[in-house]
Every structure is written in structure tokens, then in C-alpha cells.
N, C-alpha and C positions, 0 to 999 in steps of 0.2 A: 398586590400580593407580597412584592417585594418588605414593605413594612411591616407584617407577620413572618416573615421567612429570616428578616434578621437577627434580632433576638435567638433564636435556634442555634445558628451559626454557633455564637461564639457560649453556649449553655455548657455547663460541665454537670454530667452525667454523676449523681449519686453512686459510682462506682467501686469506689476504695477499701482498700480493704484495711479491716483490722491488724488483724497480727500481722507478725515479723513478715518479711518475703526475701528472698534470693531471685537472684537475675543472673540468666546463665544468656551468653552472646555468644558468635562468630561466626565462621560463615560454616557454608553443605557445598561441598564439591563432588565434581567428579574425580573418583580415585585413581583415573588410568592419567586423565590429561588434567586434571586443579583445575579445568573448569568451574566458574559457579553453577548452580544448579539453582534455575529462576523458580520459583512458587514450589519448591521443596516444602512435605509439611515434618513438622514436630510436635508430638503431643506426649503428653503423660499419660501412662499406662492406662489407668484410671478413664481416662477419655476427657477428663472436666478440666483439662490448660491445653491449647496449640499455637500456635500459630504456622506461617511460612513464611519464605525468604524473600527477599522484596529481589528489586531489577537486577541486584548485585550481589544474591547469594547470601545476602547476612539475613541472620536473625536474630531477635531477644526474644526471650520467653520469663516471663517470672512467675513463680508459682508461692505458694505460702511454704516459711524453712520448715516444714513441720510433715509436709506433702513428700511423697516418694519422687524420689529424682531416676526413677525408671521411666525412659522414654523409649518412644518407637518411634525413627525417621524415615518417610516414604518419598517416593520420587515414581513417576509414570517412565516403564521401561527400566528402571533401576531394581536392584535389589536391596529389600527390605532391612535395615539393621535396627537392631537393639541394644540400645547400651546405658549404661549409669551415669548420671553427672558425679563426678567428685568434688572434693571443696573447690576446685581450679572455675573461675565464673567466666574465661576465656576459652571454648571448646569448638575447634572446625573438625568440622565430620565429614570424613568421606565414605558414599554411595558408590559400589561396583557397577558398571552398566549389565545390562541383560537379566532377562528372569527368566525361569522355567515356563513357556507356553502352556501345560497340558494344565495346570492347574493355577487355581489365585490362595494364597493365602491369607485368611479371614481374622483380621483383628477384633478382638471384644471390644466394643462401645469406639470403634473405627471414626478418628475425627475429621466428617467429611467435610471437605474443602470445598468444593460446589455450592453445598449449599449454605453453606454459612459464610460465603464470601459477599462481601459486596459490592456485587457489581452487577449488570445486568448486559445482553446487547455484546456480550466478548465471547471472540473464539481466538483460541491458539492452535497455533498447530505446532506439530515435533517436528522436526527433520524427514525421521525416520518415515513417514507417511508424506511426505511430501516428495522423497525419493522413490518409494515405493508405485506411486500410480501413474498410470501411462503419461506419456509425454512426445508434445509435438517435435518432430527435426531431435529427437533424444534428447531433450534440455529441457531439466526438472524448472521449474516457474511458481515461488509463493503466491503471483499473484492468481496465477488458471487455478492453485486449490481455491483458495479465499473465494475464485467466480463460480464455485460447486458451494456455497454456508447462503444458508436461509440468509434475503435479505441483501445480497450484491449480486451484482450484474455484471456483464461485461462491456454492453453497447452495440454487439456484432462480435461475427465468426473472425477470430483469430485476433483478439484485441487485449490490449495487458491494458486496461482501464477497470477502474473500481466505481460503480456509481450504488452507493450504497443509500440505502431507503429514499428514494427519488432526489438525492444529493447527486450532483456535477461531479467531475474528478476532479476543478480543484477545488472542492468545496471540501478534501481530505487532506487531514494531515499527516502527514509520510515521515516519518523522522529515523536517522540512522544513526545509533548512538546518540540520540537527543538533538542532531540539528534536522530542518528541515530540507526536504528536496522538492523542484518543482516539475519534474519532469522523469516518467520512473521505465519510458518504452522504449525499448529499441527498435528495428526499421520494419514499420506496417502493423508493429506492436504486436509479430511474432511473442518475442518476449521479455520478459521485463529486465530490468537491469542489476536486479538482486539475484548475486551467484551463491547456493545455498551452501555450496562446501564453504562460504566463510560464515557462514549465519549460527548464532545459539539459540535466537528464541523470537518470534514471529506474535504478536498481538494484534486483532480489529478490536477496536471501541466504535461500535454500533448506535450505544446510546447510554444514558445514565453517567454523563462524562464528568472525570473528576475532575478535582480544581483547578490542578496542574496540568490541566489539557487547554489548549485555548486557541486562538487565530483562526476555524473552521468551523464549517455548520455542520457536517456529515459524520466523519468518522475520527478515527485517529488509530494510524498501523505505527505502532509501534515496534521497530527491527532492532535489533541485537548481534552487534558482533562477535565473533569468540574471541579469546583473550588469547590463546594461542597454547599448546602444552609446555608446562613449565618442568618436564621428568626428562621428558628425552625428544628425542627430533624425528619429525614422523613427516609422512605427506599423502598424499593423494591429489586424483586426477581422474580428467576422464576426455573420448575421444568422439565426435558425436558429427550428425551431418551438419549441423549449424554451426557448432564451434566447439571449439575444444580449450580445457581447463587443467590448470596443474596449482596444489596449495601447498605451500612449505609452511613448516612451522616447528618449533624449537625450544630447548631451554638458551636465554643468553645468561641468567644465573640461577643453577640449579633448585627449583622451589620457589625461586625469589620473581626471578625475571624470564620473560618470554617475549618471541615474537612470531608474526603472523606477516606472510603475504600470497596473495591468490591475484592468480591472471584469468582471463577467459578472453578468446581471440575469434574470431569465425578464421574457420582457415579454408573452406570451400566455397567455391563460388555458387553461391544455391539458387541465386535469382537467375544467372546465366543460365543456369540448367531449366530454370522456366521460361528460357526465352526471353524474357524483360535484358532490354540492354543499357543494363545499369551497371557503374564498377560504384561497388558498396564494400562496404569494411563497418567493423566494430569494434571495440573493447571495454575490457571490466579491470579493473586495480582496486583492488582492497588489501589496505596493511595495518599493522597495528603492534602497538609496544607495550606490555602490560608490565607494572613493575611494584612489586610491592616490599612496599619500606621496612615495614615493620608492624603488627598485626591493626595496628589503629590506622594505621595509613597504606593508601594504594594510587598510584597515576598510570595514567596509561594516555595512549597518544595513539590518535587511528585518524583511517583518509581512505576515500575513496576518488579516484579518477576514470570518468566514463567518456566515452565519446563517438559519435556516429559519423560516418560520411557517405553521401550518394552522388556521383557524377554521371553527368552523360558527355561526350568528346565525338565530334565531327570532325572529320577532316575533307578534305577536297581540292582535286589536287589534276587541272588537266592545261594543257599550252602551258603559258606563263604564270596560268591563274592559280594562288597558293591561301586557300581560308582553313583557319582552324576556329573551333571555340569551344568551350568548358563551362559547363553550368556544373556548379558542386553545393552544397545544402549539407550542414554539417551543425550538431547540437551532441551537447553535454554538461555534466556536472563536474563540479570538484567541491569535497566538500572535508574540511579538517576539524579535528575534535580534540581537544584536553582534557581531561576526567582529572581530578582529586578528589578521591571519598577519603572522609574521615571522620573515624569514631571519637567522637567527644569523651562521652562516658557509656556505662553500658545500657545506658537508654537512648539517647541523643546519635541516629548518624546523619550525615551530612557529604554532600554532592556538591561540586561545583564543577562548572562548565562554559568553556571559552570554547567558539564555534563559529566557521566562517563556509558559509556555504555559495556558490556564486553557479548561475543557471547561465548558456549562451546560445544564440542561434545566430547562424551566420549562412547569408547568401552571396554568393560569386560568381560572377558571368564574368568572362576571359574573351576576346577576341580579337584575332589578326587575321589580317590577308595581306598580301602582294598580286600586283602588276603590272608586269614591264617595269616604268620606274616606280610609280605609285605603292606606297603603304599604308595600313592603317591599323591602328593598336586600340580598342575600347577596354578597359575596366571600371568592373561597376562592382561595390563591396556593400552591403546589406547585415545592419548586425542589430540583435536584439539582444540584453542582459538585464537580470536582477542581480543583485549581491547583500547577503546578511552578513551582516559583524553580531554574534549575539552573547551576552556572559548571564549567566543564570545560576542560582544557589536555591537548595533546595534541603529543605532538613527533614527527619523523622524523630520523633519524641513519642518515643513509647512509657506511657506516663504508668500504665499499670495491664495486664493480660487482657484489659475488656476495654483499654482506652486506647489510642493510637493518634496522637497530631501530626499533622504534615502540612508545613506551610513553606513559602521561597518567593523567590524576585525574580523577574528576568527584566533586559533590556534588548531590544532588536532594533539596531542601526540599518534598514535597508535604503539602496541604490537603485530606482527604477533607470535603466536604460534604453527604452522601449526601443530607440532607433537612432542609429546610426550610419549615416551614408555617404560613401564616397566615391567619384564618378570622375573620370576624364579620358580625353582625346586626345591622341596621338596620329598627325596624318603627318607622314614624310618627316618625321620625328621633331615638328612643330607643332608646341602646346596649343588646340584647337578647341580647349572649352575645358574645363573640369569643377567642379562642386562639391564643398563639404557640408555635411549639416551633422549636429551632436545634439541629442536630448535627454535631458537629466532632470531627475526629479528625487529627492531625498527627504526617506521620514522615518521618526524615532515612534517607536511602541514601546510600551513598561508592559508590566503587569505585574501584580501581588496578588498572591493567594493562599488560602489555609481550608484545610480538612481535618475534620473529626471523625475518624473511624471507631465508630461503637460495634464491640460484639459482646454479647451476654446469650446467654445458655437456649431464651425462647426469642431475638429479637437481637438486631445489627439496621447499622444505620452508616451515612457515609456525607453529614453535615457539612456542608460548605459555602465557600463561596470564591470570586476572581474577580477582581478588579484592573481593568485596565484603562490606556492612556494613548491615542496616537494622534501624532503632531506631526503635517505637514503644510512647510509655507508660514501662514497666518491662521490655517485652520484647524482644528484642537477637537477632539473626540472624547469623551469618556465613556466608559460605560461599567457596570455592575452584572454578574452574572451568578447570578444564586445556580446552585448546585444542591439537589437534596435526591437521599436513595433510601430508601426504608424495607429492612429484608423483615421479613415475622417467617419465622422457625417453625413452624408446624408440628413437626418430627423431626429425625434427625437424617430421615432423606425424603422430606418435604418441605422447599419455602415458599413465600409467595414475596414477589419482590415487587416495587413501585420507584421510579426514577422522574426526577422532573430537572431538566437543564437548559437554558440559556447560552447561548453562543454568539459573538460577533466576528465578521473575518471581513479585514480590514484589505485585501487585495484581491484582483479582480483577473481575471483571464480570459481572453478575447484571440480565438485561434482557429485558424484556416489548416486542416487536415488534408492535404492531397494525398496519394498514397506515397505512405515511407517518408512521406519531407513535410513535416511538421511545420506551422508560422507560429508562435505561441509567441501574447505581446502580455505578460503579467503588469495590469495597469492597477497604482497606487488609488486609495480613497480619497477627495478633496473637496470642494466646498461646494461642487456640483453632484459628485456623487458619493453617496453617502454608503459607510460600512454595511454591510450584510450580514441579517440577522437571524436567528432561531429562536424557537422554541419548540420542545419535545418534550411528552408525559410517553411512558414506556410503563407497560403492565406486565408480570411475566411469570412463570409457576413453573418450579424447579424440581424435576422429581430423579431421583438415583435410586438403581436395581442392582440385587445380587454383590452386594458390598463393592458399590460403585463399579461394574464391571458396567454397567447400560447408564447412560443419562438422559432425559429426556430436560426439554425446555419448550414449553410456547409462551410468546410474548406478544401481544400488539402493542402498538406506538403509535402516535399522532404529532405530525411535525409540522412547524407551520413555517415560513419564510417571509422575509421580508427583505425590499431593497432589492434584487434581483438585477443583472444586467443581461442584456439580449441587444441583438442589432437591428436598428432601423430595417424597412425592406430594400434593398437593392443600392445601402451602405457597405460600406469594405473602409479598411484603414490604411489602403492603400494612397498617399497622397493628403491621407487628414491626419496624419499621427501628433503635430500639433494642435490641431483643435480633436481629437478624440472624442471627447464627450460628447461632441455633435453627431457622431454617428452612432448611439445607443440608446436605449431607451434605461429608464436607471428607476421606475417605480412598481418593478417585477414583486407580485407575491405567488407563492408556491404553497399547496398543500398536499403533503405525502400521509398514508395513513395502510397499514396492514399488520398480517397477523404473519408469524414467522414459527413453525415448528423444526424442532432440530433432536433427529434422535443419536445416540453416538452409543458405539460398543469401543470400549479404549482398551480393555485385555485379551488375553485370548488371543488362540492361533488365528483367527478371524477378525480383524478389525474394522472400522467406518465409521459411513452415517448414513442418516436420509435425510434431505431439508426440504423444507416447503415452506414457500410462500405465497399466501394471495394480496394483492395489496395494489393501490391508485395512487397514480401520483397527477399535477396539474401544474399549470401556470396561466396567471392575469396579467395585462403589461391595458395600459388605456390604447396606446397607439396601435395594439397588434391585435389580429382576430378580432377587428372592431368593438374593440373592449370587452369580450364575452373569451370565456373559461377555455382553456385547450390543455389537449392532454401533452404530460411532456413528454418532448422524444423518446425517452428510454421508459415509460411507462407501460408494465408488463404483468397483466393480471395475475397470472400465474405460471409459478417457475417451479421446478421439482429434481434433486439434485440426488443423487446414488452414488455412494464410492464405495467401494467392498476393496481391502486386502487379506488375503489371505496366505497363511505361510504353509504352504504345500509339506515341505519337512524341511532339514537343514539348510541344505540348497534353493531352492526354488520358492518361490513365491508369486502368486498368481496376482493379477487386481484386475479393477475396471471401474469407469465412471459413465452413467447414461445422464444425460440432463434435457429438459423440456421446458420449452418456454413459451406461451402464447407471443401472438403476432407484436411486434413494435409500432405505434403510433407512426404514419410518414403523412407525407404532405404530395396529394395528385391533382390536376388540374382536373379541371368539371366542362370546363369549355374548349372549343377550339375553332379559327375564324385565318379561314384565309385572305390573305391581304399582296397586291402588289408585291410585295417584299419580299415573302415569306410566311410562315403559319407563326400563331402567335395562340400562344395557351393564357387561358383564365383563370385561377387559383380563386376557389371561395374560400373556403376555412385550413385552420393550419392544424397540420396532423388530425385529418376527420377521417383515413383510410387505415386498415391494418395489413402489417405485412401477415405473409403466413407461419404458421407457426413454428417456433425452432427443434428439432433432439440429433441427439449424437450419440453413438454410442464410442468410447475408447477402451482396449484393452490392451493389457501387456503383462508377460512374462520377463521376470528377472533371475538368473543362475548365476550364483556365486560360489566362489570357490577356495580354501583356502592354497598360498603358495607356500614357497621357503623363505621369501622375503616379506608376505604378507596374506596381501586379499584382492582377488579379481570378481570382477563381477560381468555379466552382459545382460542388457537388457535388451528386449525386442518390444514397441509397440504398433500400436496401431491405430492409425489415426480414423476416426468417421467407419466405421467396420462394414455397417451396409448399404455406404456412397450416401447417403441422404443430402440435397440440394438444398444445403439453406441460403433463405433471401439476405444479401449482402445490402444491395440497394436494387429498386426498379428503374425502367427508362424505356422511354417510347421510341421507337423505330418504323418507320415507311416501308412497307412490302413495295419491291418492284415488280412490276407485271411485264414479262420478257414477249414479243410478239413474235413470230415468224412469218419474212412475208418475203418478195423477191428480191425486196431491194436489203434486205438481211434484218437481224434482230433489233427490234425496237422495243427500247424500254419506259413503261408507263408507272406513274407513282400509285400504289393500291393504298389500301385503307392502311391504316396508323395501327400497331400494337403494343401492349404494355408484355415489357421481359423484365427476365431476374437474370440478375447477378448474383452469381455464386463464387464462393473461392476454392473451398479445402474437399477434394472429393478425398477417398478412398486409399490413403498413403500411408503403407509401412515405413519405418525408421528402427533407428539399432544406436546402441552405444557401448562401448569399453569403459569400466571405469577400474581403477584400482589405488589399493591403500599399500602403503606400505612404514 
């Protein structure tokens, strides 16, 4: 297919036009804070020129010199301006936020961005709705909305994990400000690591992926920072039972330069209050420097620093005899970013990006005792790391209103450190044994890629392709990945869209989840195991109501998998992290396949959606399930997702989210055989049992308020509203049979039971938040 699919790539579209053209560029901000405003649109009066603003607020538009240079600039939650280009071809437009609820107003021949975009398989979300819907412990989470959109999962009750159309979580690419992250939960995956007060703009790529997406089979969440207000110096915050947060932000030169920093801390001990005697801690650091030169030039400089820690401490302490020890388990990211965009000319812009991101997990057991004279000292240090060096350049050539190229480079220098260990003895303060051991393994990825973005008036297209390169050791990888998306216009709020993409992802994740202490060993591709691969065809029919005020979308897809890794039975990487490969199986295929409906109301005092999905996912490995088909864990027929907000009046605003999900695939023993020893279970097939089926309902109230200094708000929600038990995991337990007789109670083993474990019943939560 590949050898018909190329030619296409690189085809230039009969598009050009005759007469003279003008080309009007810069960027759509927010007018309070010069934020950019991401997929802002611009059209001519007339309806027949638009476009909108890419990642960073810019735009070009050229229309013929002869066309009316009346334009209408829209933005979602923004109010609507009109205004005229003059001869100046340099014009940044600022958007006011907020619009009148009670009504929408109706442009003639309105140039609707849905469907004429191309893309398929994406949701974004705003802020302002992700603030709005109830929230667990009071801490708004991107990722719990994204786990309400046709098409993602969670895994389980209370988990910040994305396993999007029978994709793994790290089968996603998570990227912040364009570098990747490998690790996005905080402790038991309450919630994720994204704190929203520093966030602009939230993207899933589902499917239909573009050129410049690459490394992953599943998705690609593309996050955005804010730049920071460049007018005046503002902040907010907020006070919550999980953790509390405060963001400053500023001009450092008025219009020109700004900055940004946000903290978020847990400051209550919440597990203690559940009784778990764990001392845990967390935190979130996002900063950032936006500085712009001069209208063709901007840098900016941002970081994020995160990090967890759980310990348990014993002490003991009677005669002479004096033991303590400390087990602690502690992971985080850090990850730094440099931006240079700059405009060539007023077709040409251009990105470039230096990005270092580094992933750690570290284990620590501490232990002493004394007695009488006798001492003794054990530590043991347990450490896991990946690290990217990455520089990437990325251009846009906007060649004419109906053509658009976008092509760029990257390179990613990663560091596998899967483990690291170091161990010694201390008795009577003479060195009694210790051991180091250090594993390293280091490899380079390239890629090149180019996109052709076609729109014309019945029909858009999104031509491509990605070429990549990874080299580690002596072993060498290429590969090719055609990219093709084909929208046909219908109307002008009806398309029908078609996507077909290719994907390779070139690193592997093998990780033991206990609760709250994650083991994640991110293992590189090599000459035993080989990259993992996709393909996906995505079908999908785009319809907008009431001048975009309703959208609807169903799409089905079919994904197919290759290369897969899963673990031997009754392997662990405990003890083999040098020979690794021997404890997995590496010739996994997977087929995911379903239909995804997604209705949305985006105006109005009333907002949402409704999403459903029905859809199969599997896996084949030779060594496992005796080479015969199994479903995959998180394989979940049907899921059905509700979010309604509504704005009561000034103050107050109501919402709520129900979700439903058939049972998850598990794995139960069939047999059971007592033995000398102990009972010993028989396992036939893997994941042939269903758990039962999941729903929740959540709801919450938010009252805000204006002050003298600014804006207060409180929210109430409410977690699981009417208690409902869902299966966390199951596990068998022995009834004891208690006897009464003279010689007093005797206890006998009765029959064996299967229970459920459950986590989150029936809990209210509250938060303080305030701007000023």
C-alpha cells in the first residue's frame, strides 16, 4: 500500500490562484491576560476565506486584493469581534473573554471549524469545564474529564490512567509544552499531575495522527502551558482536602515579557485519616518565561518539577533492645523546555525546541538496631531512570488559503537506567558486605516528517508522511509511516471523514503497581525485542446544529498491533534486570475495534456531552493462553459517559457526571486441590471471567462570588452520590466455622468465597478557590 500512498504525499494540489492576493498574519489573544488563543477562527465576511491559529496563537490568512478585508474573529467563551484589515499585513487581535449566556449570535455563512478541519478522533477540552464538574478530594484532574470522551478508560475506580481504544498507558504520548512525560499519577492515582490553574489548552489525538505526532501507538495528549499575563500581575489559588495551590503571574516587561509560577502541595494528611499508616507527601512546580522580542520573534522558557514520596517507619524500643527502619518509594519528573518561534515571512512560521525531560523511581529501606554492645546498620538504594535530551524544528508554509505544509526534524538522545543498586553492612561499625551494581543502556531516535494540509470549499485532506530512525548498540531500526486523512464536505455542517496511520514506538514499560508505589522499569527496543507497531483506519461523520451550538460525531476504527510485550507466567524483573528479555514474551498482537459516539452542546447556559462507546479489544502472545485469543484486561464492551453543566445565574452553577461501564475482563481459577502444604488454585484461560459492571454518579455545586480584591469561589461535590460498590479487584477467602463445646471455641475452615474489593463509597469534599 505503501508504494501507492507515496506519490500522494508529496502531490501539489491544483490550487492557486490567479489574481493578485494579500496576506494578513499575527497572532488572536486574550485581551485581559495576551494570552494566545489556540484554534481561534478567522474568516471573511463572505464565509469563502478562514482559517485559525495553530499551537501558538498565529495566524495567516490570504485572501484575493480585490476580496473585502471584513473579517469576523471567533473564539469559544470569547466574544465575538469584527473588524477591517487595513493596508498593515502585521495584525494581532484581541478577543474579550465571556459572552452573554441567554443567547448565541448567528453569523451568515458562519465558517464552521469542526467540520472542515482535519482531523478526526480529537477532543479538547477548555478550562472552564474542567473546573466546572465535580471533583474528587476538591482537585480538578484533565485526566478524570478525558476518562468521561467516547473511546478512554480509566482501568479502575480512582485511577489517573488513559488507556485509549484498547491502547496501554504507555502506548500514549503525554507531552508538555512538546517534551514527553513518562509518568503523569500521583499516589494510587487519586490524581494526575497536571495542575489546571497553569494549563491553556488540553488536546487527545485518538486517531487520524499527524505527521508530527510519532513514538506511540494509542494517542497523543497534547498539554499547554500559559504564557503568563503580560498587563499586569494577578494570581489565584485554591484550598482543598488533598492539596492546596496558589499561581502568580505577571508582567516582567510590560506587553513584552511575562512570568508564570504555580505550586500545588498536599497539605493534609488524607491517608492517615483513612487509617493507612503511610507518611506521604506530594508536589507540583510549573514555571515559565515568555518573552517576546519583536513581532516575528518569541522565547519562552518553562519547567515543570514533580515528585511523590511514601514511607512507612517502625520503631522498637524495649530493655536494651533499640530497631528502627524506613521503607520510602519516591518517583517524579522534571522536565525543561526552550521555545523559539519565529516568523520568516508572512507565510513561513517556525518552532524550534530544546527539551530535556528525565523520569526516576527510587526504592529505600534504612535499618538499625542496637544491643548491649552489638550494632547494626543495613541500607539498601533501589533506583530506576529514563532521560531524553531532545532538539526538534518544526515549520509551517502556508503556501495559499487552500494549501498548508508543515514539515520538521527531531532527534531524542534517550538514557535507559532501568536499575540501579546499592546495598551494604554495617555491624559494630565494620564494613560487613556491600554491593554496587549500575545499568545503562543508551539510544538515538531521528525523525523527519511533512504534511499537506488541503482545504477547499467540498473536500480537505491532511497528506503525509514520518520517517524515522532508532539506533541502539549495533542495532538500527527504520521505519516509514504514511499518514493519510481525507474529510469530503457534504454541507457546510456535514462531513464525512476517513483517516489511515501507521505508528512505531520504540520503548517498552514493564511495571508492578502495588498500591500508591509504582515499580515502572521503561525498557529500550534491541535486537531481541523489536519496536511496536500500529495500524489504524478510523471512519467518522461530523454533524453541527443550531449554528454550531450541538456537535455531534460517530466514528469507528480498527486498530491492529504488533510486537506487543507482556510477561512470562510467574516472571518478575526482580533479580533478572540484566537479562530482562528473558522474562517476556515480545511476539504480542492486539486487535482493538469500535464505534465511538460523542454528542456536545458547547453554548448556552447549559453545557456538555454524552459519549458512548461499544467496542473489543484482545490480545495473542504463542506462550500465553496456549496460543488462543484473550481478551485484554481493560477490554470493556460498553461505556457511556454524561457531563451536564449548567449555569444556574451569576453566581452558582450546578453540574454532574454519571458513567457506566460493562464488567472488565479478570482472570479466576477454575480449579482447586488440597495438598500437604496448603490449597493450591488452577488457572485455565486468562481474563475468561467478567467483573461486574461499573456506574457512578458525581455532582457538585460551585458559588462564586465577586470581592474588593477579586473573585472567590466555593465548590461542594460529591463523590459516588448513591454509595454504589464497584469491583476494584476480587479474592478468595476461607469462612471459618467457630464451634462451641466445653473445652471452648474451635475453629474449623468452611468453604472458600470469591469478595470484592471496593474503594470510594459515598464522600463529600469542598474547596476555596480565589483570583485576585
Amino acid at each position: 500500500m505503501k508504494n501507492y500512498l507515496l506519490p500522494l504525499l508529496f502531490m501539489i494540489p491544483a490550487l492557486l490562484f490567479a489574481q493578485e492576493k494579500i496576506t494578513f498574519r499575527g497572532y488572536i489573544l486574550d485581551e485581559i491576560t495576551l494570552e494566545p488563543l489556540l484554534g481561534a477562527t478567522i474568516i471573511s465576511a463572505n464565509g469563502n476565506f478562514g482559517t485559525t491559529t495553530n499551537e501558538y496563537g498565529f495566524y495567516s490568512i490570504t485572501i484575493p486584493k480585490q476580496n473585502s478585508t471584513y473579517m469576523i474573529i471567533s473564539f469559544v467563551g470569547y466574544q465575538t469581534k469584527e473588524i477591517t484589515f487595513s493596508a498593515k499585513k502585521s495584525v494581532t487581535i484581541h478577543l474579550h473573554p465571556g459572552v452573554d449566556l441567554g443567547e448565541v449570535k448567528i453569523l451568515k455563512n458562519q465558517y464552521r471549524n469542526e467540520i472542515r478541519e482535519n482531523q478526526t478522533g480529537v477532543v479538547k477540552l477548555q478550562t472552564k469545564q474542567i473546573e466546572s464538574l465535580p471533583n474528587f478530594f476538591g482537585e480538578t484532574d484533565i485526566i478524570k474529564i478525558l476518562q468521561l470522551t467516547p473511546g478512554v478508560q480509566s482501568g479502575g475506580e480512582g485511577q489517573s490512567n488513559l488507556y485509549v481504544r484498547g491502547g496501554s498507558p504507555d502506548q500514549n504520548l503525554i507531552l508538555l509544552d512538546g517534551i514527553p512525560l513518562y509518568y503523569v499519577a500521583h499516589f494510587g492515582g487519586f490524581i494526575s499531575i497536571f495542575n489546571t490553574d497553569a494549563l491553556s489548552d488540553t488536546k487527545l489525538i485518538k486517531g487520524g495522527f499527524p505527521a508530527r505526532y510519532g513514538s506511540r501507538l494509542s494517542s497523543v495528549l497534547d498539554i499547554k502551558m500559559k504564557n503568563g499575563n503580560k498587563k499586569e500581575f494577578s494570581g489565584q489559588g485554591a484550598i482543598g482536602l488533598l492539596s492546596s495551590k496558589l499561581l502568580l503571574e505577571g508582567p516582567i516587561r510590560k506587553e513584552k515579557a511575562s512570568f508564570l509560577v504555580s505550586i500545588r502541595k498536599n497539605m493534609l494528611p488524607v491517608f492517615k485519616i483513612f487509617g493507612a499508616d503511610l507518611d506521604y507527601g506530594f508536589y507540583d512546580l510549573n514555571a515559565k518565561i515568555d518573552y517576546s522580542f519583536s513581532a516575528k520573534d518569541k522565547l519562552s522558557f518553562s519547567t515543570y518539577l514533580g515528585n511523590d514520596k511514601v514511607g512507612v517507619k517502625n520503631k522498637i524500643y524495649y530493655d536494651d533492645y533499640k530497631q528502627k527502619d524506613k521503607r520510602e518509594t519516591n518517583w517524579g519528573n522534571t522536565v525543561l523546555s526552550l521555545k523559539w518561534n519565529h516568523i520568516f515571512s508572512e507565510n513561513i512560521f517556525c518552532r524550534n525546541v530544546l527539551g530535556i525531560s528525565n523520569y526516576k523511581n527510587n526504592n529505600n529501606f534504612n535499618y538499625s538496631s542496637t544491643a548491649d554492645s552489638m550494632s547494626t546498620v543495613i541500607e539498601s538504594k533501589v533506583e530506576s531512570k529514563i532521560k531524553d535530551i531532545s532538539i526538534a524544528s518544526d515549520f509551517n508554509w502556508v503556501i495559499n488559503p487552500s494549501w498548508n505544509i508543515r514539515f520538521g526534524s527531531s532527534v531524542i538522545f534517550h538514557t535507559f537506567i532501568p536499575n540501579t543498586e546499592k546495598y551494604f553492612v554495617l555491624i559494630n561499625n565494620n564494613d560487613e558486605g556491600n554491593s554496587f551494581y549500575n545499568s545503562e543502556e543508551n539510544a538515538i531516535e531521528t525523525a523527519f516528517y511533512i504534511e499537506n494540509d488541503i482545504k477547499t470549499k467540498h473536500f480537505g485532506a491532511n497528506l503525509g508522511g514520518r520517517f524515522s530512525t532508532y539506533q541502539i548498540n549495533n542495532q538500527n531500526y527504520l521505519s516509514f509511516e504514511p499518514r493519510l486523512l481525507f474529510n469530503l464536505i457534504i454541507t457546510n455542517n456535514l462531513s464525512l471523514k476517513y483517516s489511515y496511520s501507521e505508528m512505531n514506538q520504540y520503548v517498552h514499560l514493564l511495571s508492578y503497581s502495588g498500591v500508591g508505589m509504582p515499580t515502572d522499569y521503561w525498557m529500550p527496543s534491541t535486537e531481541n525485542v523489536k519496536p511496536q507497531n500500529s495500524i489504524q483506519h478510523s471512519l467518522g461523520l461530523n454533524k453541527s446544529f443550531k449554528n454550531e451550538q450541538y456537535q455531534v460525531s460517530i466514528e469507528g476504527y480498527h486498530k491492529e498491533m504488533n510486537n506487543l510485550v507482556a510477561f512470562r507466567p510467574g516472571e518478575s524483573l526482580i533479580g533478572h534486570l540484566d537479562e530482562w528479555t528473558k522474562t517476556i514474551e515480545t511476539d504480542g498482537d492486539g486487535i482493538s475495534k469500535g464505534v465511538e459516539l460523542f454528542i456536545q452542546k458547547l453554548t448556552g447556559k447549559t453545557t456538555g456531552w454524552i459519549g458512548g462507546t461499544v467496542s473489543n479489544a484482545n490480545r495473542k502472545f504463542t506462550e500465553l493462553n496456549n496460543g488462543e485469543t484473550f481478551s485484554f484486561k481493560y477490554d470493556r464492551l460498553l461505556d457511556i459517559s454524561i457531563a451536564v453543566i449548567h449555569k444556574l445565574n451569576e453566581h452558582i452553577t450546578i453540574s454532574g457526571n454519571w458513567s457506566y461501564g460493562s464488567g472488565y475482563p479478570t482472570t479466576l481459577p477454575t480449579e482447586r486441590y488440597d495438598t500437604g502444604t496448603g490449597e493450591v488454585y488452577a488457572y485455565n484461560k486468562i481474563n475468561s471471567f467478567k467483573m461486574r459492571d461499573f456506574h457512578r454518579l458525581d455532582l457538585a455545586v460551585n458559588y462564586s462570588y465577586k470581592t474588593s480584591w477579586g473573585e472567590s469561589s466555593w465548590t461542594f461535590s460529591v463523590f459516588n452520590v448513591y454509595n454504589r460498590k464497584n469491583p476494584y479487584y476480587y479474592y478468595f477467602e476461607r469462612e471459618t466455622i467457630n464451634t462451641v463445646s466445653s473445652s471452648g471455641v474451635t475453629g474449623t475452615a468452611g468453604n472458600t468465597y470469591l469478595y470484592q474489593k471496593s474503594l470510594f463509597p459515598f464522600f463529600p469534599s469542598f474547596a476555596y478557590s480565589f483570583k485576585f
